[in-house]
N, C-alpha and C positions, 0 to 999 in steps of 0.2 A: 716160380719160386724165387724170391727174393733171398741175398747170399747176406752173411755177412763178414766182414774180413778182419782179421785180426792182426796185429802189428804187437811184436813183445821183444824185450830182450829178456827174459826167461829162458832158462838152458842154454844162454851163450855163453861161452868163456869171459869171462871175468864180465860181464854184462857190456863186451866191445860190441858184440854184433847185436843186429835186428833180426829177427823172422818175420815174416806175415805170411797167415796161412787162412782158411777157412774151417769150421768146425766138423764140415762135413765135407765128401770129395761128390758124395753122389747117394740118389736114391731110386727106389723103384715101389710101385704098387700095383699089386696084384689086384685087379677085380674080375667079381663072380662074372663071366661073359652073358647069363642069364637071366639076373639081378640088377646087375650094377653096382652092384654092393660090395664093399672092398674087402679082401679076404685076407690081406696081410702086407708088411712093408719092409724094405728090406733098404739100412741105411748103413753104409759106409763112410766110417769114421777117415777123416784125413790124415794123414804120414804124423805129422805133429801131435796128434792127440792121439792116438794109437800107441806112437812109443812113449809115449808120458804116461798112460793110463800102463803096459806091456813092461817096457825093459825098464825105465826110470821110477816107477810108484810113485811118482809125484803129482799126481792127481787127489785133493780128497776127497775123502769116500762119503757118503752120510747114511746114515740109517733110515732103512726105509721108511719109518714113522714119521720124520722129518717130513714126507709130504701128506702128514695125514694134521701136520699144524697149517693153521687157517689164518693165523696174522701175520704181517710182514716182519714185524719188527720180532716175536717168536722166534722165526727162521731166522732172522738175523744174527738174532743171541747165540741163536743153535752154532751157526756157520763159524759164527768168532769163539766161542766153545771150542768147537770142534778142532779149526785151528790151532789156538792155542794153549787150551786145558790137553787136549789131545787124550793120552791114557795116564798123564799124572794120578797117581796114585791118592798123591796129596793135595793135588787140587789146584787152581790158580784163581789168582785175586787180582781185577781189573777196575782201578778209578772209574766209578760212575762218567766222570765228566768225559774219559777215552772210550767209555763204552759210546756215549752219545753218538761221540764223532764219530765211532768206527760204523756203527748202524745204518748214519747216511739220515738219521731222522732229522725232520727240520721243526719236531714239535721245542716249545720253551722249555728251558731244564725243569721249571716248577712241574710242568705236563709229562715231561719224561719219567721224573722221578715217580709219577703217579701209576706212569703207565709198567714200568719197572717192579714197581711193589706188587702190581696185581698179577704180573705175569709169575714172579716169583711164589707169590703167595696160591697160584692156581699148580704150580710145580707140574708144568707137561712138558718140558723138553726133553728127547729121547737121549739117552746117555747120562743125561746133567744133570743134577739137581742144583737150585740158585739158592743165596742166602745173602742177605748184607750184614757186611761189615766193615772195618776201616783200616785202614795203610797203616803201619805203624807211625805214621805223621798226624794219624787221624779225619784224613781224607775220607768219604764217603765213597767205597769199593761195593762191589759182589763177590762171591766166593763162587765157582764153579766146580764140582766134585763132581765126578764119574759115580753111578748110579752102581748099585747091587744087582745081581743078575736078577731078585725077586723083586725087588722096588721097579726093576724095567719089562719084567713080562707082565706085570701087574696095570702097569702104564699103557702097555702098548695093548691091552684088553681095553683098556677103558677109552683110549683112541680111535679104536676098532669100530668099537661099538657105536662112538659118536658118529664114525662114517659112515654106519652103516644104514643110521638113523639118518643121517644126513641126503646119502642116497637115497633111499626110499622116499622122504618128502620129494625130493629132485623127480625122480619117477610118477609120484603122482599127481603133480604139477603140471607131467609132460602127458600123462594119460585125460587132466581136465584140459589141458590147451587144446588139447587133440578133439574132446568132446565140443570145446565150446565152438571150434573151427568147423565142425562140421555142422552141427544147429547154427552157426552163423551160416551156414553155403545150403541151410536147407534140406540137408540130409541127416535124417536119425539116425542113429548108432541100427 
């Protein structure tokens, strides 16, 4: 298992010190002695992320739906949402052009902006609903509101459902590989 380490001054006083830690201290897996098939795992979180997730709530949280979106840049919006809309009642409004940066995307703004409208205009992010608008400067912004409890169980149906459709294709995909692998080795079902 390859580790990997982390280096932050996060939770130091006044940001003098360093930590590095790793995400994890250790883990284990259980398999069927019979099978070989793995029956469970059991992973222990390191001292660092224990008390940040524990005593500090400095960890954020995301809603489970959050991994039922399939684009990068989605989850991205989500995460910066999440951040910094947080549970604003009234919403938060981010420059298009700091949304870019913050995303990490390396498409052209023209492309951004494109890809930005469609994501808005398909309205799946769990919590948030997006809209554009402008900075009182008249800067090109989005608005981020926190979602109604009926606007988000309503979402997280229709999320649902895509996975579930999604799984299925995935399954039966792996039922014709399965088929063809064995007509390829000369053995019928």
């Amino acid at each position: 298992m390859g580790t990997t380490s982390i280096r932050t001054s996060l939770r130091a006083p006044k940001r003098r010190n360093e930590a590095q830690f790793g995400w994890l201290d250790g883990w284990t897996l259980e398999v069927d002695p019979d099978t070989d098939q793995p029956r469970g795992m059991t992973i222990t979180l390191s001292n660092w992320v224990y008390e940040g997730i524990v005593s500090e709530r400095s960890l954020l949280t995301m809603h489970q739906d959050y991994f039922l979106l399939s684009g990068g840049l989605e989850r991205a919006l989500y995460r910066i949402a999440r951040k910094h809309a947080g549970q604003q009642r009234g919403g938060w409004i981010c420059r298009v052009e700091v949304l870019h940066e913050k995303t990490g995307s390396d498409a052209q703004p023209k492309e951004f902006n494109r890809m930005l409208r469609k994501i808005i205009e398909a309205d799946q992010l769990p919590d948030y609903t997006m809209s554009l608008t402008q900075t009182v400067e008249g800067t090109p912004a989005v608005m981020f509101q926190l979602r109604g409890i009926e606007a988000a169980t309503e979402l997280h149906r229709k999320l649902e459902k895509e996975r579930e459709r999604v799984e299925a294709d995935r399954r039966r995909a792996e039922e014709v590989d399965g088929l063809m692998d064995r007509l390829s080795r000369g053995r019928p079902r």
